[in-house]
N, CA, C and O atoms as a CHARMM CRD file, in Angstrom:
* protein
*
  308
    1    1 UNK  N    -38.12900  42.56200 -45.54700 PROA 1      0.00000
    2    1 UNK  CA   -37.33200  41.57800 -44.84700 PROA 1      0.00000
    3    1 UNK  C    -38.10100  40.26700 -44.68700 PROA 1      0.00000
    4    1 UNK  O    -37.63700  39.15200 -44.92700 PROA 1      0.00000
    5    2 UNK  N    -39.66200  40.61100 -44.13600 PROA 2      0.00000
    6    2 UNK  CA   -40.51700  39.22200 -44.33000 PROA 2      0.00000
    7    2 UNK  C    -40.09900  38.36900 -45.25600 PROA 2      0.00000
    8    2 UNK  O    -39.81200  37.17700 -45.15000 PROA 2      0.00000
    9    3 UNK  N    -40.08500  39.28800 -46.44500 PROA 3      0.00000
   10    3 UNK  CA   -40.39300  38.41000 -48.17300 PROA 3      0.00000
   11    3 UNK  C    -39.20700  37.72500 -47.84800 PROA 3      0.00000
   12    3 UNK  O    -39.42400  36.73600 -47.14800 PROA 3      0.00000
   13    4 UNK  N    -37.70900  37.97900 -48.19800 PROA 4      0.00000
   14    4 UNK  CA   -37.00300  38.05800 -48.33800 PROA 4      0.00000
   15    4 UNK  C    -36.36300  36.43100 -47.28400 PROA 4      0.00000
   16    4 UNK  O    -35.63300  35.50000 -47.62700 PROA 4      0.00000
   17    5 UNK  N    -37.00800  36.71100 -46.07600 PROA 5      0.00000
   18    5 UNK  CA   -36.65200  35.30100 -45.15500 PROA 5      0.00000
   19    5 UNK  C    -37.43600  34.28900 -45.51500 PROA 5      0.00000
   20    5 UNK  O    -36.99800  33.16500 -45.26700 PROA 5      0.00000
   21    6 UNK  N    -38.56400  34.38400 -46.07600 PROA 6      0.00000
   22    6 UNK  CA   -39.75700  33.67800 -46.38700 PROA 6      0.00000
   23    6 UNK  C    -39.04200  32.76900 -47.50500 PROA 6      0.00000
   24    6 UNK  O    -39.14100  31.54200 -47.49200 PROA 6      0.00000
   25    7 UNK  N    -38.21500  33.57900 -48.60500 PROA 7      0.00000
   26    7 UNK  CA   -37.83500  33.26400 -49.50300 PROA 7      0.00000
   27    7 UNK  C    -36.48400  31.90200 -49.34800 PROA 7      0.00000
   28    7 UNK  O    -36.47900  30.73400 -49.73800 PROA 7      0.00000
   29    8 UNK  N    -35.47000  32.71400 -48.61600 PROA 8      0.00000
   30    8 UNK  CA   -34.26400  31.74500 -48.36200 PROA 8      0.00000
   31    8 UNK  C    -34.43900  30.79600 -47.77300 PROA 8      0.00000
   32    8 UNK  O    -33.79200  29.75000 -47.82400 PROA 8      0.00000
   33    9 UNK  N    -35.79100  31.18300 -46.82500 PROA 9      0.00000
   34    9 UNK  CA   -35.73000  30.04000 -45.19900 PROA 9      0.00000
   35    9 UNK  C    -37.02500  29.14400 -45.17800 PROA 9      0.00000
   36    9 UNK  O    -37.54200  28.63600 -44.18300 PROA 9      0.00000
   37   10 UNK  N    -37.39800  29.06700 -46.36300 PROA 10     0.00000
   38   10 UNK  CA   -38.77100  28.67500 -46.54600 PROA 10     0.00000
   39   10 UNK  C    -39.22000  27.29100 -45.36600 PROA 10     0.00000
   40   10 UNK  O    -40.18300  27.22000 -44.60300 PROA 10     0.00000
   41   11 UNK  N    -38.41100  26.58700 -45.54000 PROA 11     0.00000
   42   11 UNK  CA   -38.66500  25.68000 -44.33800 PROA 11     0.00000
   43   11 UNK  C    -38.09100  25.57500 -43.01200 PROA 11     0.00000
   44   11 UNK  O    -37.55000  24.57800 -42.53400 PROA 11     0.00000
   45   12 UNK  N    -38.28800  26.87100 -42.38700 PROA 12     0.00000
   46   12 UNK  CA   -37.65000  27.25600 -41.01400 PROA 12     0.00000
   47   12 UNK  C    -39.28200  27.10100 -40.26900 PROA 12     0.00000
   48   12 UNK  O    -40.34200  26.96900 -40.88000 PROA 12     0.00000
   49   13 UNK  N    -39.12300  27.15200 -39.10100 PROA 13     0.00000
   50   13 UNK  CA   -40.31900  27.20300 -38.45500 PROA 13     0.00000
   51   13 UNK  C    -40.60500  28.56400 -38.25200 PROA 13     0.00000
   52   13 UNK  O    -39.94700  29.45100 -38.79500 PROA 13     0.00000
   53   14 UNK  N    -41.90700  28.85800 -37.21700 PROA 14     0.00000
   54   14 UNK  CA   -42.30900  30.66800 -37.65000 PROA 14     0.00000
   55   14 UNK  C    -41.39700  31.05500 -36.50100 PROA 14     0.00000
   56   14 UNK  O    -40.76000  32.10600 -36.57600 PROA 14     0.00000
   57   15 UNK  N    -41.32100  30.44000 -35.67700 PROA 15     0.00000
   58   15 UNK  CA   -40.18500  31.18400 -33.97200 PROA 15     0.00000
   59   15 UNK  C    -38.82500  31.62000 -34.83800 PROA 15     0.00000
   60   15 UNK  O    -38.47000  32.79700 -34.77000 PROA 15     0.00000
   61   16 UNK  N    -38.13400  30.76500 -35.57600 PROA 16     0.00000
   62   16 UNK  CA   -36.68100  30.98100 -36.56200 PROA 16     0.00000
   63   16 UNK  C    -36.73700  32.02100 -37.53900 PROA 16     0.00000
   64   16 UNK  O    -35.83800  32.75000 -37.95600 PROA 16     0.00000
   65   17 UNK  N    -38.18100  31.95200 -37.88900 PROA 17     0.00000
   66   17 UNK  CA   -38.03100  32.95600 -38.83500 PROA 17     0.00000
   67   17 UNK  C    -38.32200  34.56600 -38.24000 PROA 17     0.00000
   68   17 UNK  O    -37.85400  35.58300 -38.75100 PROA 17     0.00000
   69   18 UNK  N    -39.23400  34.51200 -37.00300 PROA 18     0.00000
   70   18 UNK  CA   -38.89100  36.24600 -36.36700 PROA 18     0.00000
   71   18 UNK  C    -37.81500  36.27800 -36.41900 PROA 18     0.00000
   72   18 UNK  O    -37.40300  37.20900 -37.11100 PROA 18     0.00000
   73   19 UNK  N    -36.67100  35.32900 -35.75600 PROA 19     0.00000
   74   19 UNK  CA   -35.27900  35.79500 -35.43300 PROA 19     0.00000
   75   19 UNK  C    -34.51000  35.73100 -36.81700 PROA 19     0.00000
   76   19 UNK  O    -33.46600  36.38400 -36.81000 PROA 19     0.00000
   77   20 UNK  N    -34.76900  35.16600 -37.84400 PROA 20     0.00000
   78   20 UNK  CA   -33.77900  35.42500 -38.77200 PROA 20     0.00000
   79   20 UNK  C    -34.78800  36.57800 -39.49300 PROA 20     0.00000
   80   20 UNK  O    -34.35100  36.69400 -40.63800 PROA 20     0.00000
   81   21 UNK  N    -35.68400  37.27700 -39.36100 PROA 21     0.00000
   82   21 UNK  CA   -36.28700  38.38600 -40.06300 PROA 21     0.00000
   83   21 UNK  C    -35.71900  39.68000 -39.22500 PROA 21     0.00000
   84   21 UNK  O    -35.89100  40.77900 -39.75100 PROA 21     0.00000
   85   22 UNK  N    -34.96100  39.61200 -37.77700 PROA 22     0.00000
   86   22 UNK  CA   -34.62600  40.51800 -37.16600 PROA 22     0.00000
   87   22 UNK  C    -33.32500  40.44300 -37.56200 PROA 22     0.00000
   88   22 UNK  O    -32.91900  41.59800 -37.69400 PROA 22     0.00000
   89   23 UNK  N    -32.33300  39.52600 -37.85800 PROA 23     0.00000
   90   23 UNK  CA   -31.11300  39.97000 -38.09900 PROA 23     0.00000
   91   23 UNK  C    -30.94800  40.21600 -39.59500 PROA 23     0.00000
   92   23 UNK  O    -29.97500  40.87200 -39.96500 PROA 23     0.00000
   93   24 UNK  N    -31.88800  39.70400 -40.55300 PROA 24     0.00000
   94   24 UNK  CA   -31.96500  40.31300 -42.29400 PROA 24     0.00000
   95   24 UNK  C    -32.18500  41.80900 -41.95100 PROA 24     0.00000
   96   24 UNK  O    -31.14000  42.42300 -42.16700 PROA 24     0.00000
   97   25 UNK  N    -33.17700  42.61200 -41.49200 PROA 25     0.00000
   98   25 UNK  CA   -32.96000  44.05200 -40.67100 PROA 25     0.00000
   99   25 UNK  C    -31.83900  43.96900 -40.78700 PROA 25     0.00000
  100   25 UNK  O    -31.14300  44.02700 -41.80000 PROA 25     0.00000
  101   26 UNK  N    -31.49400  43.77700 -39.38100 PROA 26     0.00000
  102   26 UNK  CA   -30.30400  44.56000 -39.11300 PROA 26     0.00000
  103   26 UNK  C    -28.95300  44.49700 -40.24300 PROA 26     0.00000
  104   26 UNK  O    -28.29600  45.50300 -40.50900 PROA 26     0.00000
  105   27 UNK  N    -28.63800  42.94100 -40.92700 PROA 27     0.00000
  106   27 UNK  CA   -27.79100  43.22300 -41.63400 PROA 27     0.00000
  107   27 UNK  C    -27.57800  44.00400 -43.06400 PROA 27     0.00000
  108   27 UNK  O    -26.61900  44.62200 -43.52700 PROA 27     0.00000
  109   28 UNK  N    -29.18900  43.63700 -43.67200 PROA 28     0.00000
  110   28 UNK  CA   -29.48800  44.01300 -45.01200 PROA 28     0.00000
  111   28 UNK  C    -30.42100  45.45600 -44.93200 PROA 28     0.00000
  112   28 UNK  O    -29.83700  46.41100 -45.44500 PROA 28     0.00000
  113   29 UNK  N    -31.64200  45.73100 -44.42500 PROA 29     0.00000
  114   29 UNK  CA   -32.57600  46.73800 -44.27900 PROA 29     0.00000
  115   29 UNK  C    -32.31800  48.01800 -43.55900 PROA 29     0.00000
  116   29 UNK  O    -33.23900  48.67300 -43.07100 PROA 29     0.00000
  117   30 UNK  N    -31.14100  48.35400 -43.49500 PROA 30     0.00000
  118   30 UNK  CA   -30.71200  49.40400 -42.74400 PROA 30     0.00000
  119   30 UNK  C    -30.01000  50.44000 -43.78300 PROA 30     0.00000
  120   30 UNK  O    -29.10400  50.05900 -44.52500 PROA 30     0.00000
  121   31 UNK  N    -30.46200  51.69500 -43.78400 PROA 31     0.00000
  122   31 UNK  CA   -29.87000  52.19400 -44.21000 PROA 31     0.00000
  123   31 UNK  C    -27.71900  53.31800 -43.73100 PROA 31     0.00000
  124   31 UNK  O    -26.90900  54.04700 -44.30400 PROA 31     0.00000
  125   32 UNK  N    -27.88500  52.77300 -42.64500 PROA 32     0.00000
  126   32 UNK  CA   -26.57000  53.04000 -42.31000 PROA 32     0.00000
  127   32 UNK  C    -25.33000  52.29900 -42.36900 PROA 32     0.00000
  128   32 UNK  O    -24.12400  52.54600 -42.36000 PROA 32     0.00000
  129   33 UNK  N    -26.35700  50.94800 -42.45400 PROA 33     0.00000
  130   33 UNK  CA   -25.48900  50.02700 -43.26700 PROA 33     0.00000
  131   33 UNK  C    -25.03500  49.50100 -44.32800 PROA 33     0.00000
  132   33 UNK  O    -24.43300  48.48700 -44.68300 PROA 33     0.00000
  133   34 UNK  N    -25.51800  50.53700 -44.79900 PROA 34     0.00000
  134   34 UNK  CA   -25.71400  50.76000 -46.79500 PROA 34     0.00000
  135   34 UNK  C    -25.07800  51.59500 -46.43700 PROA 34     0.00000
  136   34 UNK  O    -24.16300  51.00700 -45.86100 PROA 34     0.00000
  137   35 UNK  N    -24.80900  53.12700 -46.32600 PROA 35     0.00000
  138   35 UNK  CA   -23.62600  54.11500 -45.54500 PROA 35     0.00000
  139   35 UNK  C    -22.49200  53.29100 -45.65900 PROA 35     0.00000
  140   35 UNK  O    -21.74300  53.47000 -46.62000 PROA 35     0.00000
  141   36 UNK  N    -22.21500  52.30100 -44.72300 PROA 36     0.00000
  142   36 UNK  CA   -21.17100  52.34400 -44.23100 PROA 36     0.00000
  143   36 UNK  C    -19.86900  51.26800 -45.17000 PROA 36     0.00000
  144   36 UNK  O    -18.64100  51.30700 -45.09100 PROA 36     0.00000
  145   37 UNK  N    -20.80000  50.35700 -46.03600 PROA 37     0.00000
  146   37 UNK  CA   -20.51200  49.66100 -47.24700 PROA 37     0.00000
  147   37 UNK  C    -20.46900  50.50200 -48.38100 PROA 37     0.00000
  148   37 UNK  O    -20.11600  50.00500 -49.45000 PROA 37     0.00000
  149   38 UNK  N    -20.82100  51.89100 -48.30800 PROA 38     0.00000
  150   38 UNK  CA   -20.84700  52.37300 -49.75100 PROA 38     0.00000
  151   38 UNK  C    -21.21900  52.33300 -50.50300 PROA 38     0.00000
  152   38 UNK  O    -20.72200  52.72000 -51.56000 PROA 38     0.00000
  153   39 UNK  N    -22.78100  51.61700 -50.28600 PROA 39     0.00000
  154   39 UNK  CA   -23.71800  51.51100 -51.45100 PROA 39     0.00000
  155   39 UNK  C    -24.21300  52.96300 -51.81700 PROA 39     0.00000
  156   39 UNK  O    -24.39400  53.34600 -52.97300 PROA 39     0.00000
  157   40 UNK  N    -24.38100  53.61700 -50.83800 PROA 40     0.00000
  158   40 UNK  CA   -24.75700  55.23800 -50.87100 PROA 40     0.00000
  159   40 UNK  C    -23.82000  56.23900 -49.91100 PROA 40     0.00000
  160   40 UNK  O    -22.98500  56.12700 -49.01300 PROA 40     0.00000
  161   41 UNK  N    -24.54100  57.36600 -50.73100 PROA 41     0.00000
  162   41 UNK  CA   -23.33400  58.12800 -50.11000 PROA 41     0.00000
  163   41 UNK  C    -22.98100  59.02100 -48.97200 PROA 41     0.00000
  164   41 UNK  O    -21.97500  59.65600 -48.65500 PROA 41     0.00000
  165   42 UNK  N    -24.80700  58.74800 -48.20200 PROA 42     0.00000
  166   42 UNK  CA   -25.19300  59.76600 -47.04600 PROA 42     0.00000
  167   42 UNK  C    -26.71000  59.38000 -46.81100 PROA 42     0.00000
  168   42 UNK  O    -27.48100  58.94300 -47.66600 PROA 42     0.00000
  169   43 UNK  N    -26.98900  59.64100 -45.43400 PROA 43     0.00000
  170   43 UNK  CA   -27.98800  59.01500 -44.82500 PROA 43     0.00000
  171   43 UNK  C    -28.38400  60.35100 -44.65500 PROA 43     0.00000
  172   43 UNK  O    -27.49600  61.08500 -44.22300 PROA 43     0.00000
  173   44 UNK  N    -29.80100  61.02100 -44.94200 PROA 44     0.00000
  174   44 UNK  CA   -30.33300  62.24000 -44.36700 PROA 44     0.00000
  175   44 UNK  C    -31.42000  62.25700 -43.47300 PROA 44     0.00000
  176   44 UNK  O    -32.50300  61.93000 -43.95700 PROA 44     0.00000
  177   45 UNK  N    -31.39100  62.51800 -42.45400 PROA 45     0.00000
  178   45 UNK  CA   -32.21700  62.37100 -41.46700 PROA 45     0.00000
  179   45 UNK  C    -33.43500  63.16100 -41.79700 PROA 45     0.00000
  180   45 UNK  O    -33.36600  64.16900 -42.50100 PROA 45     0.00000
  181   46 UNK  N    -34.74200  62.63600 -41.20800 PROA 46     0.00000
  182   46 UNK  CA   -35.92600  63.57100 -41.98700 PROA 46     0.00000
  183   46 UNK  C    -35.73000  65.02900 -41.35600 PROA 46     0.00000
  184   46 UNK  O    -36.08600  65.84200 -42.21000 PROA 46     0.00000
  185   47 UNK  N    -35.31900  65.64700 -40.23800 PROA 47     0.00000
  186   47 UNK  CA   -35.07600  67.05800 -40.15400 PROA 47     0.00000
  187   47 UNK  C    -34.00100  67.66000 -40.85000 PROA 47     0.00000
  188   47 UNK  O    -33.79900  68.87300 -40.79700 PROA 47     0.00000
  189   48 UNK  N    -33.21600  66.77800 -41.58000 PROA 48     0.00000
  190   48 UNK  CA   -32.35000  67.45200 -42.62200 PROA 48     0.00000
  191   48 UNK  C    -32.49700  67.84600 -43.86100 PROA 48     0.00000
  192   48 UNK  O    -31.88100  68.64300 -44.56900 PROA 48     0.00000
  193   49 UNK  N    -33.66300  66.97400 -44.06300 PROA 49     0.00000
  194   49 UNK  CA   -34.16100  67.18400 -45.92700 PROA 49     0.00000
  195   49 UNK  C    -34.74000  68.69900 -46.25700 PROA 49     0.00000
  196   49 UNK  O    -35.08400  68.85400 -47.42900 PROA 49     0.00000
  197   50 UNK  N    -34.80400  69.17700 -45.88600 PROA 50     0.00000
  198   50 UNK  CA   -35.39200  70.48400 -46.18100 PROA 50     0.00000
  199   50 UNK  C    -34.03700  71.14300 -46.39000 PROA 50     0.00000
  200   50 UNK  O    -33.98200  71.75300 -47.45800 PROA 50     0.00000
  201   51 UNK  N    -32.68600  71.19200 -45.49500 PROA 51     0.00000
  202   51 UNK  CA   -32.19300  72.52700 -45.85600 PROA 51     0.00000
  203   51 UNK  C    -30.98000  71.70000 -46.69300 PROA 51     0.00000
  204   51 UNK  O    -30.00600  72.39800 -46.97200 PROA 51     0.00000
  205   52 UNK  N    -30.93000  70.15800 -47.16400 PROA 52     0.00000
  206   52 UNK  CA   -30.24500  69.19500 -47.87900 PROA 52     0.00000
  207   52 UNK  C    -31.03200  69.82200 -49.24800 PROA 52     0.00000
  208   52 UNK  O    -30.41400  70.16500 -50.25600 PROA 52     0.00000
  209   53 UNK  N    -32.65100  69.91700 -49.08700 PROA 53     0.00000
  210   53 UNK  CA   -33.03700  69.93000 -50.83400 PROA 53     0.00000
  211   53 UNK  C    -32.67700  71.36100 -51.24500 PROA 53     0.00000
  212   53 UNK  O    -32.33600  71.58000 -52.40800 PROA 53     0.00000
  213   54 UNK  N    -32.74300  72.39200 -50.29600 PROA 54     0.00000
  214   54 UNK  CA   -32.35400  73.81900 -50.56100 PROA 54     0.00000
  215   54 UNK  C    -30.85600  73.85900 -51.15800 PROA 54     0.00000
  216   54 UNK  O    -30.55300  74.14500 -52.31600 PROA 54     0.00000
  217   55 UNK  N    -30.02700  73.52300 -50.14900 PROA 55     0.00000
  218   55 UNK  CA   -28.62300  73.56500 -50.84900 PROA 55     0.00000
  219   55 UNK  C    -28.30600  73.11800 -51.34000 PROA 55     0.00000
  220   55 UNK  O    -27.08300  73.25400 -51.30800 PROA 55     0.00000
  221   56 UNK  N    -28.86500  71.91700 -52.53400 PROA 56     0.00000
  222   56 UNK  CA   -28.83600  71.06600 -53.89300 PROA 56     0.00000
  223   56 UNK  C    -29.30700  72.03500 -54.79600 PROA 56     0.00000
  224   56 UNK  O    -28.77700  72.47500 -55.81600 PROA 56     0.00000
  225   57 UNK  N    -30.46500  72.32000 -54.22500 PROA 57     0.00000
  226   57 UNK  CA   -31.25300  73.24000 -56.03500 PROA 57     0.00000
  227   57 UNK  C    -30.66000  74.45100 -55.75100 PROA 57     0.00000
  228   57 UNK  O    -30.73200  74.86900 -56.90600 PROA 57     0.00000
  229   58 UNK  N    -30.04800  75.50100 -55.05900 PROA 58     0.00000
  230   58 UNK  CA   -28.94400  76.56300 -55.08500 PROA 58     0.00000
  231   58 UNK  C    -27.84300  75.94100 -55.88200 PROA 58     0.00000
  232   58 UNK  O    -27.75200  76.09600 -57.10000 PROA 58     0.00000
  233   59 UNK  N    -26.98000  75.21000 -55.14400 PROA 59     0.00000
  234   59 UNK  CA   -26.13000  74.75000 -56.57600 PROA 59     0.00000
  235   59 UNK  C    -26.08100  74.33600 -57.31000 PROA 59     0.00000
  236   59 UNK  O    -25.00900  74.27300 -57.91200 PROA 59     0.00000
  237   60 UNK  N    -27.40300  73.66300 -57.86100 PROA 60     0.00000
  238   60 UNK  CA   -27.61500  73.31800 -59.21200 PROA 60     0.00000
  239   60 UNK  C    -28.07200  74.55800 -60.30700 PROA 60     0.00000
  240   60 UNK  O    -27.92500  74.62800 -61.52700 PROA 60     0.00000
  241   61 UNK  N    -28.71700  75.54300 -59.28800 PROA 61     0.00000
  242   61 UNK  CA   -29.13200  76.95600 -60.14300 PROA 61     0.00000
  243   61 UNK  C    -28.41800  77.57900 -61.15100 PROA 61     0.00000
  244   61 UNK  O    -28.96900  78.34700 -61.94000 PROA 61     0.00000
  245   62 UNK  N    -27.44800  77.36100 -61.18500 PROA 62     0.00000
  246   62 UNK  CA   -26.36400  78.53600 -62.25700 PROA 62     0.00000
  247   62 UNK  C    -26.10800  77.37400 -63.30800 PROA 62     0.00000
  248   62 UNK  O    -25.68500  77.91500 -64.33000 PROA 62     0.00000
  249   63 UNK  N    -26.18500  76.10900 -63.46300 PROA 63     0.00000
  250   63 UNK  CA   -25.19200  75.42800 -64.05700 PROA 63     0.00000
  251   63 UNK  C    -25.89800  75.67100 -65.56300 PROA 63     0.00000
  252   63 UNK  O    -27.03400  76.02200 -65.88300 PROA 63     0.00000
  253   64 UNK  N    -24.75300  75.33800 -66.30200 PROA 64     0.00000
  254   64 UNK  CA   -25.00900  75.20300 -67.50800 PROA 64     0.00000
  255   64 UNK  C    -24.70200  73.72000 -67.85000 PROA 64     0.00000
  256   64 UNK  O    -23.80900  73.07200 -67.30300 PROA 64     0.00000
  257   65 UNK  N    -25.60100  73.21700 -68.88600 PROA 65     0.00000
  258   65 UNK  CA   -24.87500  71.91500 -69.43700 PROA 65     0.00000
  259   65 UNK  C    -24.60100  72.24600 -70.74700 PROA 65     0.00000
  260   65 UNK  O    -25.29000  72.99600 -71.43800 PROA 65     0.00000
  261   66 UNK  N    -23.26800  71.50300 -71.19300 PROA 66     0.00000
  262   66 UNK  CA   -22.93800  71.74200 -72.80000 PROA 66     0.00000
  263   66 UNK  C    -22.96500  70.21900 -73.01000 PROA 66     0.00000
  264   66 UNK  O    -22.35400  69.35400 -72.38200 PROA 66     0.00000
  265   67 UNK  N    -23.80900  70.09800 -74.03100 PROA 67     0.00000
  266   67 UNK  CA   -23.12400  68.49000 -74.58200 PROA 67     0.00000
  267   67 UNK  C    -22.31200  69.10000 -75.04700 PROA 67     0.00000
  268   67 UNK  O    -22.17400  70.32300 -75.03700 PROA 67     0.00000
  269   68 UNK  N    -21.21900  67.73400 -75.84700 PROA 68     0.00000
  270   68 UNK  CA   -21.01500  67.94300 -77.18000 PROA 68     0.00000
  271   68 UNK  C    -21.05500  67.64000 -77.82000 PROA 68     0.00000
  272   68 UNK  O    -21.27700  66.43000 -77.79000 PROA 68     0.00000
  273   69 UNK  N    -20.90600  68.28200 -79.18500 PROA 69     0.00000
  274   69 UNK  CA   -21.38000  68.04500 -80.87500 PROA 69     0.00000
  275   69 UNK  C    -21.75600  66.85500 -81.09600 PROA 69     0.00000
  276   69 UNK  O    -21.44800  66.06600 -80.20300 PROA 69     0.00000
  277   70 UNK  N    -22.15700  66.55300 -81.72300 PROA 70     0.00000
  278   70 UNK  CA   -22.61100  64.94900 -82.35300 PROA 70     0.00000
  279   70 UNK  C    -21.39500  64.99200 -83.57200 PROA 70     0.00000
  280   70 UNK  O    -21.12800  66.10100 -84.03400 PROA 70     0.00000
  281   71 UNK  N    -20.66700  63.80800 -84.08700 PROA 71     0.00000
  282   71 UNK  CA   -20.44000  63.67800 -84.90400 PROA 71     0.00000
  283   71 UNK  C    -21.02500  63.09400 -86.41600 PROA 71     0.00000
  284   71 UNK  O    -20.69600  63.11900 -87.60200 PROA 71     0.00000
  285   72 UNK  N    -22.18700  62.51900 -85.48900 PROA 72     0.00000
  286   72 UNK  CA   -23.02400  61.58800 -86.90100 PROA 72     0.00000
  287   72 UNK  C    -24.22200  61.78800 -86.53000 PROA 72     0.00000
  288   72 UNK  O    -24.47500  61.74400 -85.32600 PROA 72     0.00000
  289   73 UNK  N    -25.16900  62.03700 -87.41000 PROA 73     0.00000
  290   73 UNK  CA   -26.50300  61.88200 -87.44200 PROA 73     0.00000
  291   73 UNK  C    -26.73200  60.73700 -87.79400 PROA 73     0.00000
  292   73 UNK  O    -25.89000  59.97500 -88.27000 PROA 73     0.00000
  293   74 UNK  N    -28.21400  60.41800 -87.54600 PROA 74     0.00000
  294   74 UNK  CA   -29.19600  59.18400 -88.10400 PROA 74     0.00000
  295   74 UNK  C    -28.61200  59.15400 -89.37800 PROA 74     0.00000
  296   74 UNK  O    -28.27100  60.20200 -89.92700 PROA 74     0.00000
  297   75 UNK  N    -28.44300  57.90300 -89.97500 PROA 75     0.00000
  298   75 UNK  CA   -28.66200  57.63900 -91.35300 PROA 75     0.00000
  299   75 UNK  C    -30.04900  56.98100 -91.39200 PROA 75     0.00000
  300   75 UNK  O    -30.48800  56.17900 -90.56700 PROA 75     0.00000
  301   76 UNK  N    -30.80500  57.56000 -92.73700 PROA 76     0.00000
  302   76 UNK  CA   -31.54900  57.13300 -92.89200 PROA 76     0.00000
  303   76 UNK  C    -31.77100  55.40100 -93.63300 PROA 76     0.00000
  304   76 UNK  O    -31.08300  54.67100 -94.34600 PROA 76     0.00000
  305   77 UNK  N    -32.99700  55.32100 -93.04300 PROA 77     0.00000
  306   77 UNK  CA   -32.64400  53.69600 -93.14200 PROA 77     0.00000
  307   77 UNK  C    -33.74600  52.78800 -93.72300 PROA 77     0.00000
  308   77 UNK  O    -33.55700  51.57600 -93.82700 PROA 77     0.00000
């Protein structure tokens, strides 16, 4: 967020720039606010990642992938 105000606001004074480095946070550096725009699709809290990575690699366990066929190989060239 520093970089980022440093960048747009380059000639703000340093008092303007805490306060516009606290609302780049809040509007841009948040991840619930990425949630809630739909940039992603779920926020996991760090006591959730453990039984989030378990019940990913269980249902990823059985899968099969099929491509399919290629129709063309390399031509040689």
């Amino acid at each position: 967020a520093e970089g980022a105000v440093n960048i747009l606001f380059r000639n703000a004074e340093n008092e303007m720039r805490e306060a516009l480095t606290e609302e780049y946070r809040e509007k841009f550096a948040n991840p619930f606010r990425a949630a809630e725009l739909g940039y992603i699709d779920e926020v996991i809290l760090p006591e959730q990642t453990r039984a989030k990575l378990i019940a990913a690699l269980d249902m990823a366990q059985n899968k099969n992938v099929s491509n399919p066929p290629k129709k063309h190989g390399n031509m040689p060239l």
